[in-house]
C-alpha positions in Angstrom: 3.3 1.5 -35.3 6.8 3.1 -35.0 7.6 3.6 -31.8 8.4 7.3 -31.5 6.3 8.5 -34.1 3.2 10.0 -31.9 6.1 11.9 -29.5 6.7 13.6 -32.8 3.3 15.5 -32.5 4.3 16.9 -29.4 6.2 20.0 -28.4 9.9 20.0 -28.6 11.2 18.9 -25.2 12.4 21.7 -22.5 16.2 22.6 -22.7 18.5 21.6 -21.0 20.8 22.8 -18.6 23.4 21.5 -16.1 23.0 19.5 -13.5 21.2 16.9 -15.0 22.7 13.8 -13.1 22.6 15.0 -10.1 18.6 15.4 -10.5 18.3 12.1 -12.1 20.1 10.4 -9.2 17.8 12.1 -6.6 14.8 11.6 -8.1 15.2 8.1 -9.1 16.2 7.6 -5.2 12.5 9.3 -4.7 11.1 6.1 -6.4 13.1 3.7 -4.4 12.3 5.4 -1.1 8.7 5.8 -1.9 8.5 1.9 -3.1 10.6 1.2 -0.5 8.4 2.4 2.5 5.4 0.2 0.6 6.9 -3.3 0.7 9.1 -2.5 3.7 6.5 -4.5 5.8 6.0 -6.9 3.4 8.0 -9.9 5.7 6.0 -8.5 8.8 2.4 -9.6 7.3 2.5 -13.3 8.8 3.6 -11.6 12.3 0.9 -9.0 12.4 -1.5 -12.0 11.3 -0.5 -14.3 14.5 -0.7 -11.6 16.7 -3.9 -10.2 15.8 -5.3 -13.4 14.8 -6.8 -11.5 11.4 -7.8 -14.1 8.3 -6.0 -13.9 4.5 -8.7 -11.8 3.3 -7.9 -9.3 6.0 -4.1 -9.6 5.1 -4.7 -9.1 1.5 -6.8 -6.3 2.0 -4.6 -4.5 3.8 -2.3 -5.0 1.2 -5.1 -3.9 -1.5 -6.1 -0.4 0.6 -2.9 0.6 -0.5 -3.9 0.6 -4.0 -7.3 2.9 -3.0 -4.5 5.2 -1.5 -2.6 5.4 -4.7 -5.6 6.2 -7.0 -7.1 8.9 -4.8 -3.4 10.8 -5.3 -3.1 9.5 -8.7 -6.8 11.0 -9.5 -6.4 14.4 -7.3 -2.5 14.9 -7.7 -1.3 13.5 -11.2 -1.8 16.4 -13.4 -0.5 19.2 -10.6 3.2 18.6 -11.8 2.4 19.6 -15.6 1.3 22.5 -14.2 3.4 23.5 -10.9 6.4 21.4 -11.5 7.6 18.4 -10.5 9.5 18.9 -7.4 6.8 21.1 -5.7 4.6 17.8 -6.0 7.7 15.3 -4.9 9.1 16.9 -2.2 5.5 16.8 0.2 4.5 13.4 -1.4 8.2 12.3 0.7 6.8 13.8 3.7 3.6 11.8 3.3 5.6 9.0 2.9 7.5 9.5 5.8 4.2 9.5 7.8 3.0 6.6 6.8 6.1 4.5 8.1 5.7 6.6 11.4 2.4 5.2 11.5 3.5 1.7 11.2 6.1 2.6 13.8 3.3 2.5 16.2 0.9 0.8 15.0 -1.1 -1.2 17.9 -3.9 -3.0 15.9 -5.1 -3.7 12.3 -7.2 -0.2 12.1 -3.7 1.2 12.7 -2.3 -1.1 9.5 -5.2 -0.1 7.2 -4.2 4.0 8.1 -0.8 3.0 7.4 -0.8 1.3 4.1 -3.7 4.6 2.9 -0.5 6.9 3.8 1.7 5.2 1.8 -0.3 4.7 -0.7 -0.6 8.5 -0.8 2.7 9.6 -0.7 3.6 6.7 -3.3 0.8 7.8 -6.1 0.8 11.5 -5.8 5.1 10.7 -6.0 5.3 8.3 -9.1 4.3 9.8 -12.0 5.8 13.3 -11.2 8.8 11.4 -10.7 8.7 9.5 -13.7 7.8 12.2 -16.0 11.2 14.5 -13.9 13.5 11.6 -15.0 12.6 11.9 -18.6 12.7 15.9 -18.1 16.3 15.9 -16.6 17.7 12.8 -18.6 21.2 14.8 -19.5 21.2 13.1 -23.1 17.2 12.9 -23.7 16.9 9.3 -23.7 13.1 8.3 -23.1 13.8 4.7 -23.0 17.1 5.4 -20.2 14.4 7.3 -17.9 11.8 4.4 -18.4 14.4 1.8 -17.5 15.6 4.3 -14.6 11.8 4.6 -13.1 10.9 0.8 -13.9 14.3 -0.1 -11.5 13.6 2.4 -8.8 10.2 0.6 -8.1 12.0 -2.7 -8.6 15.1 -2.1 -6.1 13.0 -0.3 -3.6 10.5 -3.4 -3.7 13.9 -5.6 -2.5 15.7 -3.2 -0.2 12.4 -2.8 1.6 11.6 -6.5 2.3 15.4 -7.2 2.8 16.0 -4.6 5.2 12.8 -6.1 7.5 14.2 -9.9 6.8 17.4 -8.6 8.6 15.6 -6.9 11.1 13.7 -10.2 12.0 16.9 -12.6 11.8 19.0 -10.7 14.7 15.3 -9.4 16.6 16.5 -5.7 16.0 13.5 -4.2 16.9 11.6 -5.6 14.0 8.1 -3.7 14.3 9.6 -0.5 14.5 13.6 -0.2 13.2 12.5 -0.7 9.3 9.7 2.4 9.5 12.0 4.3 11.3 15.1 4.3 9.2 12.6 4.6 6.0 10.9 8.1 7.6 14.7 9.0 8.1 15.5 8.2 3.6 12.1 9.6 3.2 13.3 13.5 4.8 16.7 13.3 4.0 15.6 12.4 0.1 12.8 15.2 -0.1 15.6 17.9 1.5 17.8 16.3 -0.9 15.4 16.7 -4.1 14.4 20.8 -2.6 18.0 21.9 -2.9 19.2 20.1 -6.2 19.8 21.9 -8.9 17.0 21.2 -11.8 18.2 21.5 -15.2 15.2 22.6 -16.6 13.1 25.3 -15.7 10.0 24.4 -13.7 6.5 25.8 -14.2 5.9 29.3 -12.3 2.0 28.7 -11.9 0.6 29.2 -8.8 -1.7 26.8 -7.2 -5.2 27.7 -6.8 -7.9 25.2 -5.3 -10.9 27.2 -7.7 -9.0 25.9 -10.6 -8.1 22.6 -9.7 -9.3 19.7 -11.4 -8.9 15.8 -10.5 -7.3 13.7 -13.1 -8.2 13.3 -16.6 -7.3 10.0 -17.4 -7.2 11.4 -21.7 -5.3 9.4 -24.0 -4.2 10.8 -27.2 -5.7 8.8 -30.2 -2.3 8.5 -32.0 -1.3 6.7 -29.0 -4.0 5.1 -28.0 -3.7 1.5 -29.1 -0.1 1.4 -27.9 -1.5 3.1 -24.4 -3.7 0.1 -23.9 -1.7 -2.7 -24.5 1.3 -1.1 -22.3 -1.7 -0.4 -19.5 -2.5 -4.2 -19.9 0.7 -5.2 -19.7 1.2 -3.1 -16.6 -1.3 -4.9 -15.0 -0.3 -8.5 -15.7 2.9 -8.0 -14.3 2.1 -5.7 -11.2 -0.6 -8.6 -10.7 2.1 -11.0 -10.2 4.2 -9.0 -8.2 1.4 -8.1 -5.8 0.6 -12.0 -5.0 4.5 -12.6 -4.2 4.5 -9.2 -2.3 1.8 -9.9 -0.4 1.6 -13.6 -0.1 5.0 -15.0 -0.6 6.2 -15.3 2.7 3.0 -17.7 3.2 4.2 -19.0 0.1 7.9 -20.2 2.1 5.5 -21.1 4.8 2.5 -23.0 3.7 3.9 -24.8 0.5 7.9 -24.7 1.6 7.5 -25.6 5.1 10.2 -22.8 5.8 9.3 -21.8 9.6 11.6 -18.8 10.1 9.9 -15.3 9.5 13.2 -14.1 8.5 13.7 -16.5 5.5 10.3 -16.4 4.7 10.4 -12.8 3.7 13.7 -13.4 1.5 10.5 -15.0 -1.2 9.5 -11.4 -1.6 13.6 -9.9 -1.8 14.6 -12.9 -4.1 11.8 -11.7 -6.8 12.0 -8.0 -6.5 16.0 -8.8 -6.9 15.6 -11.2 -10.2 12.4 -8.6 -11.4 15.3 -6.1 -10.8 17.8 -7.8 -12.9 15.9 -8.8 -15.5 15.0 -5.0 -16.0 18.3 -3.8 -16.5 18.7 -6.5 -19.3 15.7 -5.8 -20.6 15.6 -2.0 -20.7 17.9 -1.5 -23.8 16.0 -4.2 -25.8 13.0 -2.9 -28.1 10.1 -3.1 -26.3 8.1 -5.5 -28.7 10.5 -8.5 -27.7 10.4 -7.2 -23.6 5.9 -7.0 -24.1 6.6 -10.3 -25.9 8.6 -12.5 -24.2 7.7 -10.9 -20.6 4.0 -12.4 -20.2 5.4 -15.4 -21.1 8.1 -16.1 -19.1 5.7 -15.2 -16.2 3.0 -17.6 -17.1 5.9 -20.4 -17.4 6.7 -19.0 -13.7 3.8 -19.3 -12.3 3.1 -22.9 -13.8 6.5 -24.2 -12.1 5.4 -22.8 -8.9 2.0 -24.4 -8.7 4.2 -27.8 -9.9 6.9 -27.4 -7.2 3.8 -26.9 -4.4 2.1 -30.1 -5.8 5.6 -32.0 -6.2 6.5 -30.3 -2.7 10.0 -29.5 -4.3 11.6 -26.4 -3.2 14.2 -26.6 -6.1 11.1 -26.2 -8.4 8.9 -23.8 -6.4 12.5 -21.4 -6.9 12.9 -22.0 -10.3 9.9 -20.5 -10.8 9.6 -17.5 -9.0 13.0 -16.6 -10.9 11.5 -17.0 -14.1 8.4 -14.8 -13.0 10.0 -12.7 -11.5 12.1 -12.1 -14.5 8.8 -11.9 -16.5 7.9 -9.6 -14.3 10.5 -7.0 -14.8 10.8 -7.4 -18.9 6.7 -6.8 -19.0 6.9 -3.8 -16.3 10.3 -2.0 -18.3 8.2 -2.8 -21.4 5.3 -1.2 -20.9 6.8 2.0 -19.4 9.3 2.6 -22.2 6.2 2.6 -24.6 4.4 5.8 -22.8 7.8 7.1 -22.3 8.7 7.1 -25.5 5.1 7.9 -27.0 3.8 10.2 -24.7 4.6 14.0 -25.8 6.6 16.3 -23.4 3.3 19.0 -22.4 1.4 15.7 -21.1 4.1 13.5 -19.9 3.1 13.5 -16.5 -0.9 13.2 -17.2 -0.2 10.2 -19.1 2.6 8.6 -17.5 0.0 8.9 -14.3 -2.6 7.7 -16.5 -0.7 4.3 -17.0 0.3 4.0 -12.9 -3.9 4.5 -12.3 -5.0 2.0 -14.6 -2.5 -0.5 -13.1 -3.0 -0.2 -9.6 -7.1 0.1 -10.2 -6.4 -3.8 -11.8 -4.3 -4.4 -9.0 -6.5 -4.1 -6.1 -9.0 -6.4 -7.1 -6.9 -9.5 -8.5 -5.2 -9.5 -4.8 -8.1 -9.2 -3.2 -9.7 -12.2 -5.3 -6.7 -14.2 -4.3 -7.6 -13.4 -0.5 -11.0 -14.8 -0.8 -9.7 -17.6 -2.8 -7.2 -18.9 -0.1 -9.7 -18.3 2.2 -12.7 -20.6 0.5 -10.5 -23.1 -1.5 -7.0 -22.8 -0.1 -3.7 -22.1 -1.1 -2.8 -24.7 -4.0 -6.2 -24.6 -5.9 -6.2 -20.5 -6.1 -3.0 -20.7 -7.5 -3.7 -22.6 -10.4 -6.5 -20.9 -11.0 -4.8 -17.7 -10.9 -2.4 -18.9 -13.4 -4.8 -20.1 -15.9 -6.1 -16.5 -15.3 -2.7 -14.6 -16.0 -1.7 -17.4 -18.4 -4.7 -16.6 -21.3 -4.2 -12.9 -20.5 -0.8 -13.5 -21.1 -0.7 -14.8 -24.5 -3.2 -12.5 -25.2 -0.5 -9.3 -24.6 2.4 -11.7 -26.3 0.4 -11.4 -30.0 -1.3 -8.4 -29.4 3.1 -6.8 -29.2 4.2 -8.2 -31.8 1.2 -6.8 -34.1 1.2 -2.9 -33.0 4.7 -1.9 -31.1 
């Protein structure tokens, strides 16, 4: 299947004007802010779970709930920016945002967690695919595959500046439970004032929002694009599968398997693969997305399998090694699978489908994460690794051969 042949069946794409990227730059600092203010805490779980005494499943479902915040947006919001336009969904999903770090500004218990990671998880989902579908709006040249690499590396950086800026935090005691949430409430205003007064280079929709005639989320494919839909949605979920279990568990990672005993440099686990997923996007973004859906899987099943080694060999080096290489997996198979809806999607349902993809990867998010929780919980750390590996690892082979057929 050619890769831009069921865009074709679409309308042409809106006009546009100047101003361009100025709009892309703000929006694309939407997605890091709103990504941001979800992994922010990411460091912070293995505090909150030795002062509130909770177990792993606990942690990892608080983790998870954030997921069931971003499919109720996702489901009730995605298809309001077709209709309304873009910003007038972005700039409250900010402010959403920015409640949900207040929240864990003062949060005094794990009830107070749970309402915190549902805020974000709102802001985040009704935010991502009306961002995503405004970057490929206000790209100034038109370049679907640009905007997909643009939204694929906001999630990315904001996933490491979030757990970096907390690691900091921890090393010099600078008000650790509170100075992260605050500064991101702070990005999340001053980006939603930001994105209210730039000026959009295409014109927006005029209709008027009327609660009789809304309608939640159709999650509608269009057949041309159907096969290529699934197998990016699959994709999706591989890799944001492997993210999650470093975001939520990698800092027990450095703990459990690495012996490392400072919170600070236990968080760095989560910054160090957000920063290599990060990198290996911006390598991967320009290639065609049959080798990135390819290779990606791959290199994060050969990731995962160093891991478990370096925890059984209790070698660091190792353990390293092979979160860079799934981390870099990571990013190829997330840039991938975005730059395939991108590209396919046409311009009067960008945002429907684009939201589409986000809902079917964090719905097989939640659940994998969750699983892992249990896991640690009945069998322990090193024996729910490996079997999530053999897990990812046939699924991800599976993707590898099903790319190189139909992209």
């Amino acid at each position: 299947m050619k890769q831009n042949t069921p865009a074709a069946a679409g309308p042409e794409a809106p006009t546009k004007l100047p101003g361009g990227s100025s709009a892309t730059a703000v929006v694309a600092l939407a997605i890091v802010i709103a990504t941001l203010s979800s992994n922010v805490v990411s460091p912070l779980y293995s505090l909150y779970q030795q002062r509130w005494g909770f177990s792993s499943s606990a942690l990892t479902g608080i983790f998870a709930v954030y997921a069931v915040g971003v499919l109720a947006a996702m489901l009730l919001v995605g298809p309001l920016s077709d209709r309304i336009g873009r910003r007038r969904v972005m700039v409250p999903s900010l402010v959403v945002v920015a409640l949900g770090a207040l929240a864990f500004c003062f949060a005094r218990d794990l009830r107070w967690l749970v309402a915190a990671r549902v805020l974000a998880g709102i802001g985040t989902g009704a935010l991502v695919g009306a961002a995503s579908a405004a970057l490929v709006d206000v790209e100034p040249n038109g370049n679907r595959q640009r905007a997909a690499t643009l939204a694929t590396l906001g999630f990315t950086q904001g996933a490491a500046i979030g757990p970096a800026l907390t690691a900091v935090s921890l090393n010099y005691n600078l008000w650790p439970l509170q100075l992260p949430f605050l500064l991101v409430a702070a990005l999340a205003g001053g980006t939603a004032l930001a994105l209210y007064r730039v000026r959009w280079p295409v014109a927006e929709p005029q209709a008027v929002f009327r609660l009789r005639e809304w309608r939640p989320q159709r999650v509608s494919i269009p057949s041309p694009m159907l096969g290529s839909f699934l197998l990016a949605a699959g994709a999706l979920a591989l890799s944001w599968s492997v993210g999650s279990l470093f975001a939520a568990l990698g800092p027990t990672f450095a703990t459990r398997l690495l012996g490392v005993r400072n919170p600070a440099l236990a968080g760095l686990v989560v910054v160090g693969f957000q920063f290599c997923g990060g990198t290996a996007q911006l390598f991967s973004g320009p290639q065609p997305p049959r080798r990135t859906l390819s290779l990606g899987p791959l290199a994060m099943t050969a990731g995962l399998a160093a891991c478990l080694a370096g925890a059984a060999l209790s070698s660091s080096v190792l353990f390293v090694l092979g979160t860079i290489a799934a981390a870099a997996g990571f990013g190829a198979t997330f840039v991938g699978s975005a730059a395939v809806v991108s590209q396919a999607a046409p311009p009067d349902r960008r945002g429907e489908i684009v939201s589409a993809l986000y809902i079917t990867g964090y719905a097989t998010m939640a659940l994998p994460i969750l699983a892992v929780g249990r896991g640690v919980d009945a069998l322990g750390l090193q024996p729910t690794l490996l079997l999530f590996t053999a897990i990812i690892g046939s699924a991800s082979v599976l993707v590898a051969l099903l790319s190189l057929r139909r992209v």
